[in-house]
gemmi code that builds the backbone of each chain (N, CA, C; Angstrom):
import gemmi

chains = {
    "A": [
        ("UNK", (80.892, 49.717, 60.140), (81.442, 50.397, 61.332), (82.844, 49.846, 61.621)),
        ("UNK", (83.784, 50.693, 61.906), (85.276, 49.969, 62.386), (85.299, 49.092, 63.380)),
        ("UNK", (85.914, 48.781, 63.409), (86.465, 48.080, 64.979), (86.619, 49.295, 65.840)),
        ("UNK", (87.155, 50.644, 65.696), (87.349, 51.221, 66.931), (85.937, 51.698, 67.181)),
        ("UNK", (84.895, 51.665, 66.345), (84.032, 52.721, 66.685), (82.619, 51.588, 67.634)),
        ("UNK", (83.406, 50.029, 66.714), (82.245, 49.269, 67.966), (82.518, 48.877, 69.088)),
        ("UNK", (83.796, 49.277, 69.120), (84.397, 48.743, 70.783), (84.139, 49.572, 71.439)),
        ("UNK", (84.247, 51.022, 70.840), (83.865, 52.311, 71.960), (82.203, 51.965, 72.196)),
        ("UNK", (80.857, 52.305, 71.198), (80.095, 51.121, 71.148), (79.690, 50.567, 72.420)),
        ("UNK", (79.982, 48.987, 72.401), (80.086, 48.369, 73.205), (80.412, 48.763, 74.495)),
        ("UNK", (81.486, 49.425, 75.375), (82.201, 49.824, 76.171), (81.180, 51.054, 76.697)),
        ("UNK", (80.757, 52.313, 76.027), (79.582, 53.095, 76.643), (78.358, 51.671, 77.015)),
        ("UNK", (78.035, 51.371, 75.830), (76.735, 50.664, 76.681), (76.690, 49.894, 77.600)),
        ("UNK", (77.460, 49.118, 77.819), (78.068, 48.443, 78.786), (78.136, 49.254, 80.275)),
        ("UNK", (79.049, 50.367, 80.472), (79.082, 50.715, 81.509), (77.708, 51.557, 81.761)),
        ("UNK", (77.173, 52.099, 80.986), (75.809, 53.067, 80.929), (74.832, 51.766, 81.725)),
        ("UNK", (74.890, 50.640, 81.028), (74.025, 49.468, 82.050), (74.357, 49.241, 83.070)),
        ("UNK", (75.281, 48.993, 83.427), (76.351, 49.361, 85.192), (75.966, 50.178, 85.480)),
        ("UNK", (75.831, 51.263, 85.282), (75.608, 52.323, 86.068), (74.034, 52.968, 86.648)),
        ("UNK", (73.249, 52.319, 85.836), (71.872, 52.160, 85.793), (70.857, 51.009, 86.200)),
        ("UNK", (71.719, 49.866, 85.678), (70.994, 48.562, 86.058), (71.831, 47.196, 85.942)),
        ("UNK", (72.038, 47.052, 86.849), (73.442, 46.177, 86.807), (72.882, 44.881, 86.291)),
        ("UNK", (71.395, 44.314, 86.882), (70.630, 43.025, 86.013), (70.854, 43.114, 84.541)),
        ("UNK", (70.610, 43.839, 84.166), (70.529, 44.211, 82.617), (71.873, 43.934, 81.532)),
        ("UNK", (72.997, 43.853, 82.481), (74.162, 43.693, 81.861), (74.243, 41.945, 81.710)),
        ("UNK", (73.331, 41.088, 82.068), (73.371, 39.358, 81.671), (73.176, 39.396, 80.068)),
        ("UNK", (72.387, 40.253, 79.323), (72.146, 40.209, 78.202), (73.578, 40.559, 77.310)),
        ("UNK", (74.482, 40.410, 77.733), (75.930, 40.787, 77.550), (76.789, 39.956, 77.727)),
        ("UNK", (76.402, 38.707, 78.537), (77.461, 37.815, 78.442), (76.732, 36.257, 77.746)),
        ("UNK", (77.437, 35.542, 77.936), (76.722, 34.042, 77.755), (77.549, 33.216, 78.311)),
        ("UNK", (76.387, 31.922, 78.088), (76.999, 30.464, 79.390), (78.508, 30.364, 79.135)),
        ("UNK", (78.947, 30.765, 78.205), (80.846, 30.897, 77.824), (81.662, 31.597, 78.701)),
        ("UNK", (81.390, 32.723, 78.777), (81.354, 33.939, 79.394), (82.463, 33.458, 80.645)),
        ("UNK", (83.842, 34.176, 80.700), (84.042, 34.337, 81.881), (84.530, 35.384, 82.613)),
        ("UNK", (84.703, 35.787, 83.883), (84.896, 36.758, 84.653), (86.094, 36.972, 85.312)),
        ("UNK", (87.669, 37.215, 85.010), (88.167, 37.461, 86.282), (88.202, 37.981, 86.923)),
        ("UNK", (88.357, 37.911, 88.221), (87.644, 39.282, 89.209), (88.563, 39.059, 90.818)),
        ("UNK", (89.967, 40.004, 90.442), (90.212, 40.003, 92.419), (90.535, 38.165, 93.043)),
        ("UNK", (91.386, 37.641, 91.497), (91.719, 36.027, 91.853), (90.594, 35.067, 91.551)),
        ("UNK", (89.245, 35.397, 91.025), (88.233, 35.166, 91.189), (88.142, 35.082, 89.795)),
        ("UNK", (87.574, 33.491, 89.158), (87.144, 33.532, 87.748), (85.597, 32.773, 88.318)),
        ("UNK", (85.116, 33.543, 87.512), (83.271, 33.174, 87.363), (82.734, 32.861, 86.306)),
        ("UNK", (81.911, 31.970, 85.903), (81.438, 31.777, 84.514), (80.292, 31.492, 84.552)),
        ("UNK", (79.630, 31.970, 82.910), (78.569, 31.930, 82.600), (77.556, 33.188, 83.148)),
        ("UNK", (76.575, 33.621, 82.243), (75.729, 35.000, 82.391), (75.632, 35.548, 84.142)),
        ("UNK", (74.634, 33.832, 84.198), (74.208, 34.247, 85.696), (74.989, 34.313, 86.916)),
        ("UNK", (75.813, 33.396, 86.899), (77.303, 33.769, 87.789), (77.894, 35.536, 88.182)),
        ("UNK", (78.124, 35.825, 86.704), (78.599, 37.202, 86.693), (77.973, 38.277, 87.109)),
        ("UNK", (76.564, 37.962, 86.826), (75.651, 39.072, 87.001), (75.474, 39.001, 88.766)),
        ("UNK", (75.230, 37.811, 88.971), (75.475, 38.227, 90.413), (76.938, 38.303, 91.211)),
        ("UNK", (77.957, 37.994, 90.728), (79.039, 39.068, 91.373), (78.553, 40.088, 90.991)),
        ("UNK", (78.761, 40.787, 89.919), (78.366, 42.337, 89.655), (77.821, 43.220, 90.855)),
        ("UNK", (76.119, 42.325, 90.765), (75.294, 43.157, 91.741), (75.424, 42.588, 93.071)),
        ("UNK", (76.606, 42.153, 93.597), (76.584, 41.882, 94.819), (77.916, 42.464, 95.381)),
        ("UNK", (78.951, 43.527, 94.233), (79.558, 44.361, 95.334), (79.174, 44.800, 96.282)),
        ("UNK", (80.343, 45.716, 96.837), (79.405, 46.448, 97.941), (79.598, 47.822, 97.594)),
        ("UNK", (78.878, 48.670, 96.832), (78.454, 49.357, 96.503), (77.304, 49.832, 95.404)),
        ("UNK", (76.345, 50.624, 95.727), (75.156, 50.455, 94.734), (75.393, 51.617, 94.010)),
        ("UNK", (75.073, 52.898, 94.006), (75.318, 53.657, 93.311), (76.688, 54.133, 92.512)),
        ("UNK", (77.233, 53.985, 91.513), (78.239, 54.221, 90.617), (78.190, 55.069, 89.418)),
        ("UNK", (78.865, 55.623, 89.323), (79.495, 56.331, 87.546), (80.588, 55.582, 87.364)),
        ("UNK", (80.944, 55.625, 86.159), (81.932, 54.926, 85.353), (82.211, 56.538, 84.576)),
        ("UNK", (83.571, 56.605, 84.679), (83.967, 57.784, 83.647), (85.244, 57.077, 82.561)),
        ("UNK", (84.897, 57.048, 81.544), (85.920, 56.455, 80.614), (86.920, 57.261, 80.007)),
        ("UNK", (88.093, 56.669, 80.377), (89.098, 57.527, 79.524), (89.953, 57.105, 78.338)),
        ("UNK", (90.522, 55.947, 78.097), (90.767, 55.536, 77.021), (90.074, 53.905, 76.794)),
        ("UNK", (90.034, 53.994, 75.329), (89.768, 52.698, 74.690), (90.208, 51.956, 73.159)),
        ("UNK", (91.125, 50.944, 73.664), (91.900, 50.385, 73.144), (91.614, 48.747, 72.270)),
        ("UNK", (91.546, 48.622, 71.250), (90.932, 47.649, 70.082), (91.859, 47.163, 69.285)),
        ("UNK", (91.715, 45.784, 69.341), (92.798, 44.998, 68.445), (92.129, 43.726, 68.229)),
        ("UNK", (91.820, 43.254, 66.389), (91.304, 42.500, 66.208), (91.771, 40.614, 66.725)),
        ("UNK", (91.028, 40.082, 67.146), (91.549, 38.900, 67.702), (91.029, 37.051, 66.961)),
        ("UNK", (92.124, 37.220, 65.965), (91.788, 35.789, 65.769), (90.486, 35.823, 64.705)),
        ("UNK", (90.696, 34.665, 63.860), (89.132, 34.886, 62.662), (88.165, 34.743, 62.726)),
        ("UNK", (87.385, 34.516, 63.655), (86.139, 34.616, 64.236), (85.947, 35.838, 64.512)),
        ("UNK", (86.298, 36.730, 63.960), (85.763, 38.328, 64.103), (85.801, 38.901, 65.493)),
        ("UNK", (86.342, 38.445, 66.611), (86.492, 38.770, 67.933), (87.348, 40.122, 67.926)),
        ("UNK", (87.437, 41.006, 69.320), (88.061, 41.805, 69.681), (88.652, 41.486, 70.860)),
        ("UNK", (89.632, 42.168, 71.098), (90.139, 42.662, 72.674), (90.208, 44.161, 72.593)),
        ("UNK", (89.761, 44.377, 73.545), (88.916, 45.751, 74.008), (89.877, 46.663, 75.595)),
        ("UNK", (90.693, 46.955, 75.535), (90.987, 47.506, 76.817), (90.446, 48.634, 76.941)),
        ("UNK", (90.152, 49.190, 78.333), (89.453, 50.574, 79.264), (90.166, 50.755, 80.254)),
        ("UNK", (90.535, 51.843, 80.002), (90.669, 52.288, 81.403), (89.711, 53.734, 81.681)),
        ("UNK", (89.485, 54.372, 82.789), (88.635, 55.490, 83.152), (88.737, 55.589, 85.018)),
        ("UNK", (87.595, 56.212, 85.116), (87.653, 56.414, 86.297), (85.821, 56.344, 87.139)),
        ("UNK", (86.208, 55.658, 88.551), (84.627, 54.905, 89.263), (84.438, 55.809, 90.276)),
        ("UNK", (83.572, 56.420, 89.970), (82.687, 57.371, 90.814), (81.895, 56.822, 92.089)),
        ("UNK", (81.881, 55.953, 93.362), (81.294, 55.560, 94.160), (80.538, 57.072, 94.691)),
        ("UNK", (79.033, 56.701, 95.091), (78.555, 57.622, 95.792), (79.083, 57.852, 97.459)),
        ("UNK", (79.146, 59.053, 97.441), (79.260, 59.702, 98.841), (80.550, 59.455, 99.097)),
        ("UNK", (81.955, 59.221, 98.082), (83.216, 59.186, 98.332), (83.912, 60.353, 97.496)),
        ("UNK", (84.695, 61.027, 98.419), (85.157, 62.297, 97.570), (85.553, 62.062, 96.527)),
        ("UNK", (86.802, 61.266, 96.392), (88.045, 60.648, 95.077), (87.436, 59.603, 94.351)),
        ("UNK", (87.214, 59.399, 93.231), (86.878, 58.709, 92.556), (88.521, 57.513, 92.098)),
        ("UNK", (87.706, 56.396, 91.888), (88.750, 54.934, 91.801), (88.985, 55.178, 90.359)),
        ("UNK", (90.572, 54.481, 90.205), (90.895, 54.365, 88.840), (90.364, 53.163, 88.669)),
        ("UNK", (90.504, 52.370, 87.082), (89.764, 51.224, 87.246), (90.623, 50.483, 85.525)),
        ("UNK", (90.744, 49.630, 85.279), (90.597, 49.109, 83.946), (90.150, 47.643, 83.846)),
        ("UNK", (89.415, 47.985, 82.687), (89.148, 46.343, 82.247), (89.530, 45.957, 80.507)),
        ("UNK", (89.485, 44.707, 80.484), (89.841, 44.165, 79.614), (88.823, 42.810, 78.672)),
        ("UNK", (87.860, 43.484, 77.715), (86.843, 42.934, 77.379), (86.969, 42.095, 76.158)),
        ("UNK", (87.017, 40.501, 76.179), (87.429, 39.965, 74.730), (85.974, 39.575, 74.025)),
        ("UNK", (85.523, 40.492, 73.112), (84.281, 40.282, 72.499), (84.223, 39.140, 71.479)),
        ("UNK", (83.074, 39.055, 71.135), (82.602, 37.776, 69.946), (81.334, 38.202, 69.573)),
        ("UNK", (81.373, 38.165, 68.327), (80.270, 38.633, 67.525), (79.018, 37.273, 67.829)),
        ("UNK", (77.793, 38.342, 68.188), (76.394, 36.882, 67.752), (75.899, 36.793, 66.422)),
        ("UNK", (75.163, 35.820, 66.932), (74.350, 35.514, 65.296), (73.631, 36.678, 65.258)),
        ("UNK", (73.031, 37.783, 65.966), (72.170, 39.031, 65.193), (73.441, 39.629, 64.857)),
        ("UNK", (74.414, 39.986, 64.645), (75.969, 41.144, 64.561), (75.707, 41.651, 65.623)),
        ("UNK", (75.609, 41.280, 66.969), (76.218, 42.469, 67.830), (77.147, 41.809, 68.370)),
        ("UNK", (77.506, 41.890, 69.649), (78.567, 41.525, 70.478), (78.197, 41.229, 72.216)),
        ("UNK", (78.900, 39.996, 72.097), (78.756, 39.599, 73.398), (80.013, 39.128, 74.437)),
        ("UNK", (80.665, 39.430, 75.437), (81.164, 39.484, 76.807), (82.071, 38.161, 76.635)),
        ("UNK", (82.929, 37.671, 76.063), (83.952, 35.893, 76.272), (84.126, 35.998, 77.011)),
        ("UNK", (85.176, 37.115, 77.567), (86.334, 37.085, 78.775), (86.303, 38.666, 79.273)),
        ("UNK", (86.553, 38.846, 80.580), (86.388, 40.039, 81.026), (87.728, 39.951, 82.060)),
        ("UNK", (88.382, 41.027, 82.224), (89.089, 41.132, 82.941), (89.261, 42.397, 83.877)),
        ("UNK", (89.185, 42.300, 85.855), (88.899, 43.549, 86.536), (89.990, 43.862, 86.896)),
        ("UNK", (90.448, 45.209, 86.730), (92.098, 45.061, 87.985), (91.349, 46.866, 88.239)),
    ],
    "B": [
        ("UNK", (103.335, 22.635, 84.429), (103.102, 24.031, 84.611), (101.569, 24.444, 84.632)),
        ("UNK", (101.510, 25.060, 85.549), (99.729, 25.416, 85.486), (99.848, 26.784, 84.807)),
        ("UNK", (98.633, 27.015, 83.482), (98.989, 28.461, 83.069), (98.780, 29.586, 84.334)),
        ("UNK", (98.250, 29.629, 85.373), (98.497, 30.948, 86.169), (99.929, 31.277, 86.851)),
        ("UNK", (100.746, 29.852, 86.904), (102.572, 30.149, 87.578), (103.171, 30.647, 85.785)),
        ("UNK", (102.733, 29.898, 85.062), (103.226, 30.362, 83.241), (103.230, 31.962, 83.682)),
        ("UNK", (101.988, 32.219, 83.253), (101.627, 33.666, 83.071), (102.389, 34.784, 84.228)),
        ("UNK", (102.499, 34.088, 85.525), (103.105, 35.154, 86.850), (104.826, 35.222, 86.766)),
        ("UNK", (105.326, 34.155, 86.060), (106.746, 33.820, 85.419), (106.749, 34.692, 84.195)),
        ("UNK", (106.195, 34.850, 83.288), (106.333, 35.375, 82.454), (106.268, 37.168, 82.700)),
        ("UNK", (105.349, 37.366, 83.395), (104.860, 38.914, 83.780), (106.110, 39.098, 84.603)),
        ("UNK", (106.635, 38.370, 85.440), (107.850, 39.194, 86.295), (109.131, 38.549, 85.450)),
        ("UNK", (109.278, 37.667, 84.289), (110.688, 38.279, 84.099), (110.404, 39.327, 82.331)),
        ("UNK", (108.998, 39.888, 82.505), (109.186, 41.484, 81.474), (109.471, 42.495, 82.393)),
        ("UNK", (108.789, 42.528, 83.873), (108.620, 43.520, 84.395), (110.130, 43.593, 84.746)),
        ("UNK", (110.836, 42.398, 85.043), (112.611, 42.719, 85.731), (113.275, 43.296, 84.590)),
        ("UNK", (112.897, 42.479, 83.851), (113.419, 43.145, 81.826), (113.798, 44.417, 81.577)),
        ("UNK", (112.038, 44.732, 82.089), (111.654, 46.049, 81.605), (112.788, 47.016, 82.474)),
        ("UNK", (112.789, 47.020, 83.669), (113.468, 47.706, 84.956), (114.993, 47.870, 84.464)),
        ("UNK", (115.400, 46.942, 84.069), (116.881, 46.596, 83.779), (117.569, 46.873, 82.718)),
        ("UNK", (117.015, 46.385, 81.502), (117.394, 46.427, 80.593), (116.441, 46.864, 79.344)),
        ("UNK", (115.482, 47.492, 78.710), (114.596, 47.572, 77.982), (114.539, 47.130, 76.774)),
        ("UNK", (116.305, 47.361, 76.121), (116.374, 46.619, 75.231), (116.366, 45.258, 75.228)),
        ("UNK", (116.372, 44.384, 76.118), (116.367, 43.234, 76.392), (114.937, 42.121, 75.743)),
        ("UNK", (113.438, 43.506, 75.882), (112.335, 42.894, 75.949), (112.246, 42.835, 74.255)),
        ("UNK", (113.079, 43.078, 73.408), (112.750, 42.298, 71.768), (113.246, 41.005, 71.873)),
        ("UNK", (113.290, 40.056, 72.558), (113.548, 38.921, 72.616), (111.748, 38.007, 73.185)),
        ("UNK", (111.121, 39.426, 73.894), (109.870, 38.662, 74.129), (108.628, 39.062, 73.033)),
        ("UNK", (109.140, 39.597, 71.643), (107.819, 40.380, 71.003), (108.287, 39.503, 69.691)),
        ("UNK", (107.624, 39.271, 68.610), (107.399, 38.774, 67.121), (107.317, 39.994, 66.796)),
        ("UNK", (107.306, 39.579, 64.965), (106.895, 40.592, 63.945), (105.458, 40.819, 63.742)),
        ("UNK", (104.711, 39.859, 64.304), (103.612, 39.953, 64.708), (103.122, 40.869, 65.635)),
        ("UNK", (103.640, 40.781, 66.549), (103.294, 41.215, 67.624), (102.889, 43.059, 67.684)),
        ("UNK", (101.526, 43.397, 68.627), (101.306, 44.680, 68.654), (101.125, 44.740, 69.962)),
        ("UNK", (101.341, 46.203, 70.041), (101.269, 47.475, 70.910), (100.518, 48.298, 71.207)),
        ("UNK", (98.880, 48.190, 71.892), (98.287, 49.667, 71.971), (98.812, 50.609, 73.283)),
        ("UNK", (99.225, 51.106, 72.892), (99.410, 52.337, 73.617), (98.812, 53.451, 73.943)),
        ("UNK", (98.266, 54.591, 74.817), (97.443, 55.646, 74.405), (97.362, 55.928, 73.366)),
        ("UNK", (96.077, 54.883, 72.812), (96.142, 54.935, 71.121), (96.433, 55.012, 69.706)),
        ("UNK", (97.728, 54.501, 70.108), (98.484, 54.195, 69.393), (98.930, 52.831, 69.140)),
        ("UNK", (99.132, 52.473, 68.067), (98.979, 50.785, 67.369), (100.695, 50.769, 67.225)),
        ("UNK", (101.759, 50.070, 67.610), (102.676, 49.424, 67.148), (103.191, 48.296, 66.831)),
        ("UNK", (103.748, 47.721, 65.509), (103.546, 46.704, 65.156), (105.184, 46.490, 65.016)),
        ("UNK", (105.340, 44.703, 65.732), (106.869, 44.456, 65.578), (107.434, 44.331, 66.721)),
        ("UNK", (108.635, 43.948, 66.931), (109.580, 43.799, 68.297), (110.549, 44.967, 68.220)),
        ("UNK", (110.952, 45.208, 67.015), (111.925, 46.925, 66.887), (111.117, 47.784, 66.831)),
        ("UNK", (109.860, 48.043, 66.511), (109.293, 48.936, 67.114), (108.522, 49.350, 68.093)),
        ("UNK", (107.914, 48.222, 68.043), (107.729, 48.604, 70.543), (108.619, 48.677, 71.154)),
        ("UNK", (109.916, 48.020, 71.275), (110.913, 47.994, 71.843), (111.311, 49.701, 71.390)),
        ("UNK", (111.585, 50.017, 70.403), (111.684, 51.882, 70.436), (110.892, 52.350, 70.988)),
        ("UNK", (109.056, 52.065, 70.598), (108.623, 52.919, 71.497), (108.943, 53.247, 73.461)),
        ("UNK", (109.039, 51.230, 73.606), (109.664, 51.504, 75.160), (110.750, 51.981, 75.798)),
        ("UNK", (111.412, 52.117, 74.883), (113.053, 53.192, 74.984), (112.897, 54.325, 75.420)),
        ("UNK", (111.589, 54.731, 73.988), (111.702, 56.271, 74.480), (110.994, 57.020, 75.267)),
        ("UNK", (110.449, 56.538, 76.080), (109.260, 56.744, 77.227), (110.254, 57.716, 77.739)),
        ("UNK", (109.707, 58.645, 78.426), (110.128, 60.155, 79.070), (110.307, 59.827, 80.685)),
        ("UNK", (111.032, 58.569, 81.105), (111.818, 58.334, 82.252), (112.667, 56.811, 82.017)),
        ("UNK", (114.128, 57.301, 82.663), (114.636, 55.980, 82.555), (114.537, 54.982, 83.855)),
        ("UNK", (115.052, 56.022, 84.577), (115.284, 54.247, 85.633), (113.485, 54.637, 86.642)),
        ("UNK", (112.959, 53.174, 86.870), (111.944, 52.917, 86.913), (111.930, 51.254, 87.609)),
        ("UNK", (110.334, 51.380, 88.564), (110.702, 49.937, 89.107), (109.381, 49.626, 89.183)),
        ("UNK", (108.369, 48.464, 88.758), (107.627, 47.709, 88.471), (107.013, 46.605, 89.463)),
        ("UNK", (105.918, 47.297, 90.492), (105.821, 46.243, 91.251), (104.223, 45.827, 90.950)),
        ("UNK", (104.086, 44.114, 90.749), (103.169, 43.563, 90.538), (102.094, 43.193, 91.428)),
        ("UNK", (100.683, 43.824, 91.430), (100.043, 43.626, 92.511), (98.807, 42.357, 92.909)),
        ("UNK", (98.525, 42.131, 90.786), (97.539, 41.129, 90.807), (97.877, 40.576, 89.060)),
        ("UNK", (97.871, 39.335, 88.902), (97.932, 38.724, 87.662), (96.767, 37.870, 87.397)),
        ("UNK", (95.793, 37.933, 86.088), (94.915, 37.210, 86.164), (95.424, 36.609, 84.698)),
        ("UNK", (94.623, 34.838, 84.743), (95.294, 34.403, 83.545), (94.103, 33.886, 82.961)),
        ("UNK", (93.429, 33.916, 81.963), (92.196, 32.982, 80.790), (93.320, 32.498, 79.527)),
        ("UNK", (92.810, 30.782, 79.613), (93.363, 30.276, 78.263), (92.320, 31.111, 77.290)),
        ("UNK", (93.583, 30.720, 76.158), (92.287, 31.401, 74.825), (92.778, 31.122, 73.384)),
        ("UNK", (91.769, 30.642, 73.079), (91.824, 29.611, 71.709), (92.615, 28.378, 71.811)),
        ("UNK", (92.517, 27.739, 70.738), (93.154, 25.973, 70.141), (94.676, 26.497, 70.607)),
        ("UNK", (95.290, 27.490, 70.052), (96.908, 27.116, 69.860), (97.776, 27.365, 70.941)),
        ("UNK", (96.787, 27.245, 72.016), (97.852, 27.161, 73.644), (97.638, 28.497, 73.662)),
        ("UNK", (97.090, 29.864, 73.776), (97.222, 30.923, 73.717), (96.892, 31.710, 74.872)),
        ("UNK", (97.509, 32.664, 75.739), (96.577, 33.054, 77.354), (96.407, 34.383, 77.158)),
        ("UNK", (95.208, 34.734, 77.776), (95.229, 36.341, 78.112), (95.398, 36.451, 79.329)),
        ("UNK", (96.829, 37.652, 79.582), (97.084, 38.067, 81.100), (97.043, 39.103, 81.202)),
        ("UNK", (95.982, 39.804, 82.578), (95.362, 40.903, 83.137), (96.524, 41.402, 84.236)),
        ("UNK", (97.665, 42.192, 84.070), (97.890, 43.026, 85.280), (97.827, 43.948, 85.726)),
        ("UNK", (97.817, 44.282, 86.973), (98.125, 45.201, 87.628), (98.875, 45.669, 88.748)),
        ("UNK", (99.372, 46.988, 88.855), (100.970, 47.379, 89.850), (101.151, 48.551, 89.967)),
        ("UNK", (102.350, 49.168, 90.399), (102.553, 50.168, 90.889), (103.844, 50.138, 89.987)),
        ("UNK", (104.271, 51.408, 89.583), (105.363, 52.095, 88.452), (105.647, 52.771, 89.445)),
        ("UNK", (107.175, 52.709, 90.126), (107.581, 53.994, 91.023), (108.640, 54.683, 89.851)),
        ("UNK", (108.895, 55.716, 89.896), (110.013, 56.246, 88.629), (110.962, 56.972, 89.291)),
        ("UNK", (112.263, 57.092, 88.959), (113.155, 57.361, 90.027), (112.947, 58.898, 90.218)),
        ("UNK", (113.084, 59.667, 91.364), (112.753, 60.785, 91.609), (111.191, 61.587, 91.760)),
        ("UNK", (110.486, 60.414, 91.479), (109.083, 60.612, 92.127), (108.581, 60.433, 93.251)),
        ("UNK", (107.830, 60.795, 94.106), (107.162, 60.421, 95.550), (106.285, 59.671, 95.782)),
        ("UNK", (105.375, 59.858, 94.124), (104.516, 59.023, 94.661), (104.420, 57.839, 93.631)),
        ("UNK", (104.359, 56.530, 93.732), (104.171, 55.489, 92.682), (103.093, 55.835, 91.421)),
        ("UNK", (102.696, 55.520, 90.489), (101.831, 55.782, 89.535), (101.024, 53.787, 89.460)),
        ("UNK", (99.859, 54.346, 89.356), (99.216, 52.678, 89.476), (99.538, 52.685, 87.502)),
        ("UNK", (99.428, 50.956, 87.102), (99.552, 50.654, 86.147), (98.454, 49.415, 85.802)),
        ("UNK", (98.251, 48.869, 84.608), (97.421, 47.933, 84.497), (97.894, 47.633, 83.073)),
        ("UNK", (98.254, 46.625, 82.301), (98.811, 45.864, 81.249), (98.358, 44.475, 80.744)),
        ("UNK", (97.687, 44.399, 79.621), (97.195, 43.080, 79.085), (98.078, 42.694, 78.247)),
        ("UNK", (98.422, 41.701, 78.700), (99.351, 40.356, 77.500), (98.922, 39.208, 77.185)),
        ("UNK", (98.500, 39.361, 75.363), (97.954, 37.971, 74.820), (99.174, 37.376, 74.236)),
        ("UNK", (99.917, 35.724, 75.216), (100.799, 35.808, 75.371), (100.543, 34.396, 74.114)),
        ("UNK", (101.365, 33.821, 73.319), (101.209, 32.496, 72.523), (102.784, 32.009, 72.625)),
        ("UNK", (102.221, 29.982, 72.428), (103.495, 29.804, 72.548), (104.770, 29.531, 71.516)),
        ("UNK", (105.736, 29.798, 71.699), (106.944, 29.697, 70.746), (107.356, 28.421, 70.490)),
        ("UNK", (108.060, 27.972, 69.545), (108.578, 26.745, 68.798), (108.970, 25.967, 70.149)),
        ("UNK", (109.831, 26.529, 70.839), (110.987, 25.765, 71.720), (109.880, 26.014, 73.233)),
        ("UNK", (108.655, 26.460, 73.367), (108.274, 26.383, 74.417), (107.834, 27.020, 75.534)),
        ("UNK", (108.843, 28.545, 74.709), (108.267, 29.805, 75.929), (107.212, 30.275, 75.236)),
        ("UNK", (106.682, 31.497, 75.659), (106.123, 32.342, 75.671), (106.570, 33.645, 74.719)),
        ("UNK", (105.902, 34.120, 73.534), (105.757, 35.380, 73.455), (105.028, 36.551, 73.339)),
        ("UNK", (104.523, 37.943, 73.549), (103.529, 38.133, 73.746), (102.954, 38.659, 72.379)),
        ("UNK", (101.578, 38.629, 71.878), (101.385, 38.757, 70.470), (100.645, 39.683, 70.389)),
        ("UNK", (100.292, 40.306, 71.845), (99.129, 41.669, 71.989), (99.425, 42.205, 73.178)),
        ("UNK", (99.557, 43.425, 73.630), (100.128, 44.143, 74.699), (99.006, 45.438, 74.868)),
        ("UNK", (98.484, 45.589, 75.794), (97.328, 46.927, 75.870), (98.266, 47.693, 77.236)),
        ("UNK", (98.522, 49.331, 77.193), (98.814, 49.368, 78.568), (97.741, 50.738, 78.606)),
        ("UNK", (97.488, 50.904, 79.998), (96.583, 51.715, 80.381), (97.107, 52.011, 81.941)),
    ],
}
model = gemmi.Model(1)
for chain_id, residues in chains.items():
    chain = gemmi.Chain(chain_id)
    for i, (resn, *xyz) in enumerate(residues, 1):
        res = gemmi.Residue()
        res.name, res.seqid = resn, gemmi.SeqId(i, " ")
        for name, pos in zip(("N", "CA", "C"), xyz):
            atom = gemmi.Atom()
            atom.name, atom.element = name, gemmi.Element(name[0])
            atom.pos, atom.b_iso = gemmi.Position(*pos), 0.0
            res.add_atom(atom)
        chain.add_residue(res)
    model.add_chain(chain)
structure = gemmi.Structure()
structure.add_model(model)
structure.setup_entities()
């Protein structure tokens, strides 16, 4: 599989778990793992997962519009940019949004969450 | 220097760069260095620097709203998350922006950037 086709990949499932079950997205990061978020760096699975589910908003869509892949360094890593658009319930206009996801391959080949970045 | 004043020094003198002079910013890119763009890969300092030439507005002003900084890897290396507002001259309304720079450091000490995502 390319690099572009596992970052896209990654990036649906990812937000498809956001948007469905925000617990579910810990299986995505690890104790490495960090978060910037709004001045705010967080680390490690359980940290993140509860910023996540402790915005203030529960119901969300994520609509994706571009996604951007560039291999990082020999450890088989990516940097992953998104941008799209956040659907909050019961708000007319939907939020622009991008993030910036630096992946790392696990020991099964999939991919897991280093560095995340919210703006 | 703490890398988050590095990284907020570095992001505002591309963004004054950028505003001012465009040709100016091949002094901050390697032959290394890439470009995703709405999906598009450019590789080099003469050729991002063309691609940023030829963007379909000239005068333009760059205001920075949030900079996030993660070290990354052994060789001094940072990833920086921004985001801002693009006003373009003769527009009304600003356009939001968001830009990742994986920035590494140079012989003599600065900064150049070796990965650029804009969205």
């Amino acid at each position: 599989m390319d690099p572009d086709a596992l970052a896209k990949a990654f990036v649906e499932h990812y937000y498809t778990t956001f948007d469905s079950n925000r617990n579910g997205l810990a299986n995505l990061y690890q104790e490495g793992s960090m978060l910037s978020f709004e001045g705010q760096k967080i680390q490690g699975a359980q940290g993140i997962v509860a910023k996540l589910t402790s915005l203030p908003f529960q119901q969300c869509q994520h609509s994706i519009t571009t996604v951007d892949c560039q291999p990082s360094g020999p450890a088989g890593g990516m940097l992953v940019f998104v941008s799209g658009n956040l659907q909050l319930a019961g708000e007319q206009h939907a939020l622009k949004f991008s993030q910036m996801f630096h992946l790392m391959p696990t020991a099964t080949g999939s991919f897991y969450a280093l560095m995340i970045f919210s703006g």
